[in-house]
Backbone as XML, in Angstrom:
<?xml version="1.0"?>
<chain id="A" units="angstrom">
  <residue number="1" name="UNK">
    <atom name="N" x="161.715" y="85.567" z="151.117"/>
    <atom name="CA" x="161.028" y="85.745" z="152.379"/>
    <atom name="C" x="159.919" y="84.692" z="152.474"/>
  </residue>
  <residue number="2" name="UNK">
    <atom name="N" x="159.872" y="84.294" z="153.321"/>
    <atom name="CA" x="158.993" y="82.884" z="154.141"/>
    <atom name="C" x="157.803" y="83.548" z="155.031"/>
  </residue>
  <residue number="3" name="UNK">
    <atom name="N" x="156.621" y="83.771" z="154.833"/>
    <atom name="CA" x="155.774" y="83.784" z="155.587"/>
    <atom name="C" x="154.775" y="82.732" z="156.198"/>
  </residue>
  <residue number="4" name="UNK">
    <atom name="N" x="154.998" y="82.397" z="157.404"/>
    <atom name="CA" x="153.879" y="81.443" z="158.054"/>
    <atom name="C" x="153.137" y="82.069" z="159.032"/>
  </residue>
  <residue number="5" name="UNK">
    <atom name="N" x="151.840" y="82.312" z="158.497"/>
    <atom name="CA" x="150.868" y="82.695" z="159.540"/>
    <atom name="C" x="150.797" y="83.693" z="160.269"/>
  </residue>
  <residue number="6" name="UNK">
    <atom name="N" x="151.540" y="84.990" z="159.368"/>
    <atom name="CA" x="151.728" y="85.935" z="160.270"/>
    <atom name="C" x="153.190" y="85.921" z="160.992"/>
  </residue>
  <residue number="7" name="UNK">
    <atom name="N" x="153.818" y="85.080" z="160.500"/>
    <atom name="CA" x="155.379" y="85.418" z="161.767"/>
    <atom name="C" x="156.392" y="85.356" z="160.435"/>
  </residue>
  <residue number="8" name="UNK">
    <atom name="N" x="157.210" y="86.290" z="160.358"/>
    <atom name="CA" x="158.040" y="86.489" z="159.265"/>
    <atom name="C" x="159.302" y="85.288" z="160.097"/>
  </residue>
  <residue number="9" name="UNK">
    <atom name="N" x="160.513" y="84.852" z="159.046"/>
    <atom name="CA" x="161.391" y="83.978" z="159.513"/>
    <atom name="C" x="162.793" y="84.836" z="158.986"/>
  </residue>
  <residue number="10" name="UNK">
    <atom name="N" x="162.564" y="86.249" z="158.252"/>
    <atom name="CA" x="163.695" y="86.774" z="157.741"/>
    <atom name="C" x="163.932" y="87.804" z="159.319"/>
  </residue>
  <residue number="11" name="UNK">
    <atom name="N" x="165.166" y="87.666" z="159.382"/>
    <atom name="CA" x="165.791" y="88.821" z="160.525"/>
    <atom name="C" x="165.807" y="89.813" z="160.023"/>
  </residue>
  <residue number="12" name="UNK">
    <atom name="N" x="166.046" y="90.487" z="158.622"/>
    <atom name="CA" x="165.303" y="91.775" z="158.044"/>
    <atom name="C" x="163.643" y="92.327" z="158.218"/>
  </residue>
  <residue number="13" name="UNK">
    <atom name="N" x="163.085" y="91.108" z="157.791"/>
    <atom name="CA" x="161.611" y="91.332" z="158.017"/>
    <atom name="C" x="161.037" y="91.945" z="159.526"/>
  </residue>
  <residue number="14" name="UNK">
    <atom name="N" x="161.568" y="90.920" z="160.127"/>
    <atom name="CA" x="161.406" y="91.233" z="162.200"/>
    <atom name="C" x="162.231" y="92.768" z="162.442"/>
  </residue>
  <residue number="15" name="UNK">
    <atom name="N" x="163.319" y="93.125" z="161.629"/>
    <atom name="CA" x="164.000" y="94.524" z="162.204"/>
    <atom name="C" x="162.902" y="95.482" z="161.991"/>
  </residue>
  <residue number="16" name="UNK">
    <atom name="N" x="162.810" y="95.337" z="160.429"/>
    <atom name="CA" x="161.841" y="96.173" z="159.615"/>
    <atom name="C" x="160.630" y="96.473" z="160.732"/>
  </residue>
  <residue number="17" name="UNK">
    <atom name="N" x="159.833" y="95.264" z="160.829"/>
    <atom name="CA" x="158.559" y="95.757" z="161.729"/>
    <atom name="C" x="158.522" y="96.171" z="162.912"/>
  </residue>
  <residue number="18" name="UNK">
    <atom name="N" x="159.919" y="95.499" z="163.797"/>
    <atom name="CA" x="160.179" y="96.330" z="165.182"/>
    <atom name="C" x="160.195" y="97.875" z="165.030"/>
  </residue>
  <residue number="19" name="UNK">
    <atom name="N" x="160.922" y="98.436" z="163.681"/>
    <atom name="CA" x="160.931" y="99.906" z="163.651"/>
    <atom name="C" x="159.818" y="100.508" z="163.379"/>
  </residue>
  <residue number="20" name="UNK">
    <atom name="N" x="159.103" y="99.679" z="162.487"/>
    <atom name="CA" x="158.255" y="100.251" z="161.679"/>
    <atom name="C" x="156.689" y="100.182" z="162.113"/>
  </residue>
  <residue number="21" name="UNK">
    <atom name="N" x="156.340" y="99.222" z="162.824"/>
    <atom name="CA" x="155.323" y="98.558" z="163.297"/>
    <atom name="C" x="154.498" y="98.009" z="161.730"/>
  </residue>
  <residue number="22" name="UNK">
    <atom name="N" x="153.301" y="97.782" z="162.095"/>
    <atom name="CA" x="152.309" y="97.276" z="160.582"/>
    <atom name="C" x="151.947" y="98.451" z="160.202"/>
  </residue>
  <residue number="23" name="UNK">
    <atom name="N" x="151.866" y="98.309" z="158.944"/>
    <atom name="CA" x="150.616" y="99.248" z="157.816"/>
    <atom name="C" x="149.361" y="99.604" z="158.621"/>
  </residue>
  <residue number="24" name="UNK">
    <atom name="N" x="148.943" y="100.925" z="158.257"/>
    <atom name="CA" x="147.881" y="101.162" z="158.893"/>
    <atom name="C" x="146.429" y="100.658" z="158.102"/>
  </residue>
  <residue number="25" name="UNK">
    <atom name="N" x="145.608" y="100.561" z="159.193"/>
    <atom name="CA" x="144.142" y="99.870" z="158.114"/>
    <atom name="C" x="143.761" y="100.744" z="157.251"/>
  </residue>
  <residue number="26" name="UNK">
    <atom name="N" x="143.227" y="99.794" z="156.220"/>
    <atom name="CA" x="142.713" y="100.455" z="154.819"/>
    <atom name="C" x="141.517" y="101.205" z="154.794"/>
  </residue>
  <residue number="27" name="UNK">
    <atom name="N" x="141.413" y="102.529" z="154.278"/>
    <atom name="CA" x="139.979" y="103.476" z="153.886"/>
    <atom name="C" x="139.518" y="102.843" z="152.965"/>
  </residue>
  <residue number="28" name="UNK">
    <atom name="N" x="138.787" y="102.687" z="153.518"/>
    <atom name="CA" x="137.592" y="102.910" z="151.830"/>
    <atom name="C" x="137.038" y="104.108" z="151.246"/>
  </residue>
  <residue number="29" name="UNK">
    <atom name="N" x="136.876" y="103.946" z="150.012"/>
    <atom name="CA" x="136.920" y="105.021" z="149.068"/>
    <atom name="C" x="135.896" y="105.454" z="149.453"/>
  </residue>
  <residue number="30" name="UNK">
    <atom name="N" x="134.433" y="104.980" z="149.992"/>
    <atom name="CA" x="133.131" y="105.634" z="150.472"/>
    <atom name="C" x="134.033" y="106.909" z="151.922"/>
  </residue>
  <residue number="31" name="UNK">
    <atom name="N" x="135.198" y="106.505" z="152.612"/>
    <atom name="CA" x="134.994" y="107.224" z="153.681"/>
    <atom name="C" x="136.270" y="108.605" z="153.216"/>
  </residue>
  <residue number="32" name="UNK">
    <atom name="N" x="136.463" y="107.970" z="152.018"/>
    <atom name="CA" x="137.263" y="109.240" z="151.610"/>
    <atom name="C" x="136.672" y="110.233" z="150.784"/>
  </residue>
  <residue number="33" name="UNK">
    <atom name="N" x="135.519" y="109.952" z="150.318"/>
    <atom name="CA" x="134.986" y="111.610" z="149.856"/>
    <atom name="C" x="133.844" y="111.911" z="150.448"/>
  </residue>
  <residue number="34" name="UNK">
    <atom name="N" x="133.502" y="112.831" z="150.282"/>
    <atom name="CA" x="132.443" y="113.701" z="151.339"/>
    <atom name="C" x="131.015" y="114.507" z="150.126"/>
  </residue>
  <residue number="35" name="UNK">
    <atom name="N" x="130.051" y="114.696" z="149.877"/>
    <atom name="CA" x="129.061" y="114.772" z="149.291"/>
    <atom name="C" x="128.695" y="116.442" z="149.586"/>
  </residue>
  <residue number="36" name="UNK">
    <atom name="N" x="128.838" y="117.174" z="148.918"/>
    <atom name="CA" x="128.084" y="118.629" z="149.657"/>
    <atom name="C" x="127.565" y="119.276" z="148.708"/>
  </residue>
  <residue number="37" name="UNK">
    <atom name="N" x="126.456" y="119.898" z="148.823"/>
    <atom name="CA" x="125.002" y="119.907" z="147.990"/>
    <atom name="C" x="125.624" y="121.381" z="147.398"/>
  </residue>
  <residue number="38" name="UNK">
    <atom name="N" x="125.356" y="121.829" z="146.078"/>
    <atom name="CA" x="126.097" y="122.780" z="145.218"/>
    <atom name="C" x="124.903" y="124.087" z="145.907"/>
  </residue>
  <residue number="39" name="UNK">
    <atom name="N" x="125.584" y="125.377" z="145.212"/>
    <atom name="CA" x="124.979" y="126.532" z="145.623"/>
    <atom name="C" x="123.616" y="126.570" z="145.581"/>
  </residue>
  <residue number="40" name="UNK">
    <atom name="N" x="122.515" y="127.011" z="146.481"/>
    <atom name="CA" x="121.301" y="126.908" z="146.073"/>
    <atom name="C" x="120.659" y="127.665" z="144.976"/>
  </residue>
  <residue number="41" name="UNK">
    <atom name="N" x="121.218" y="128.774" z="144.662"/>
    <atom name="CA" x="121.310" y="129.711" z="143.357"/>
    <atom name="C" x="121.933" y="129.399" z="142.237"/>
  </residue>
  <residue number="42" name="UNK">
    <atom name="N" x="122.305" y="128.445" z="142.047"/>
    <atom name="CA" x="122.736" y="127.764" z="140.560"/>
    <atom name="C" x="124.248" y="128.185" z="140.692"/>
  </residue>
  <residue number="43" name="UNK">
    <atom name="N" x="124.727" y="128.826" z="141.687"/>
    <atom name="CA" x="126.193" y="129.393" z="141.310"/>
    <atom name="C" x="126.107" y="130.440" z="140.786"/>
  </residue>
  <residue number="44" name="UNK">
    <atom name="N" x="125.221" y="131.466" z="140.910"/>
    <atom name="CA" x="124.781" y="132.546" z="140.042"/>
    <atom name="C" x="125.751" y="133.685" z="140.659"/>
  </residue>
  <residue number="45" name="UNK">
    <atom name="N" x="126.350" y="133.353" z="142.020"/>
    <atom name="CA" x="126.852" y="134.325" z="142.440"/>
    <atom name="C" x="128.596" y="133.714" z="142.465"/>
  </residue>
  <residue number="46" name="UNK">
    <atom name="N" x="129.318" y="133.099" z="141.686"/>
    <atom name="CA" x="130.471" y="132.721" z="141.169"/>
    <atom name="C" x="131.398" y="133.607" z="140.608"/>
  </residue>
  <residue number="47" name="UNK">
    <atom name="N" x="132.574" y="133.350" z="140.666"/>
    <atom name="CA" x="133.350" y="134.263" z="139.954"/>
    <atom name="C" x="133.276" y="134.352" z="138.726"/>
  </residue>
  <residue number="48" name="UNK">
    <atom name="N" x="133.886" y="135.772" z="137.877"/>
    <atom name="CA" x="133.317" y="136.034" z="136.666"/>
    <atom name="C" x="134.512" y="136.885" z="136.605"/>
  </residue>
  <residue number="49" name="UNK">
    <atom name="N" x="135.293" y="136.425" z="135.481"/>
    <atom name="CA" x="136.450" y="137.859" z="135.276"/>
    <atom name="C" x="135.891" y="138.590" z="134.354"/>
  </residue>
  <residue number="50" name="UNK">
    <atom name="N" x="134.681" y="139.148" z="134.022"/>
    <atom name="CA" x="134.661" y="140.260" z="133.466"/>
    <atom name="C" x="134.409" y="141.442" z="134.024"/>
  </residue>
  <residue number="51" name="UNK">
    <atom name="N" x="133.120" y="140.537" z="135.485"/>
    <atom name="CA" x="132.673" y="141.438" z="136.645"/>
    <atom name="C" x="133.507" y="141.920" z="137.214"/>
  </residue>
  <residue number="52" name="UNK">
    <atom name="N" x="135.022" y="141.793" z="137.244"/>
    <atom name="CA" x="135.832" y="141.739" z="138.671"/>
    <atom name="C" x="136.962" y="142.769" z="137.889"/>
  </residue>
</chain>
């Protein structure tokens, strides 16, 4: 496969993307996790299999 500048020259390549369109844009790893502040009680109120 031959790429110039963005225009593929394989007739596989051109089928492929007519069906397929492009890859979607890339996440970044900052927007894939999320930060949330732990129990304000230490977790004191957590599960416990002895309580239960």
């Amino acid at each position: 496969m031959v790429m110039t500048k963005g225009l593929t020259t394989d007739a596989g390549d051109a089928a492929r993307h007519a069906r397929y369109g492009a890859l979607p844009e890339r996440i970044r790893f900052e927007e894939m996790t999320e930060e949330v502040e732990a129990a304000p009680d230490g977790g004191a109120n957590s599960y416990s299999p002895e309580g239960s």
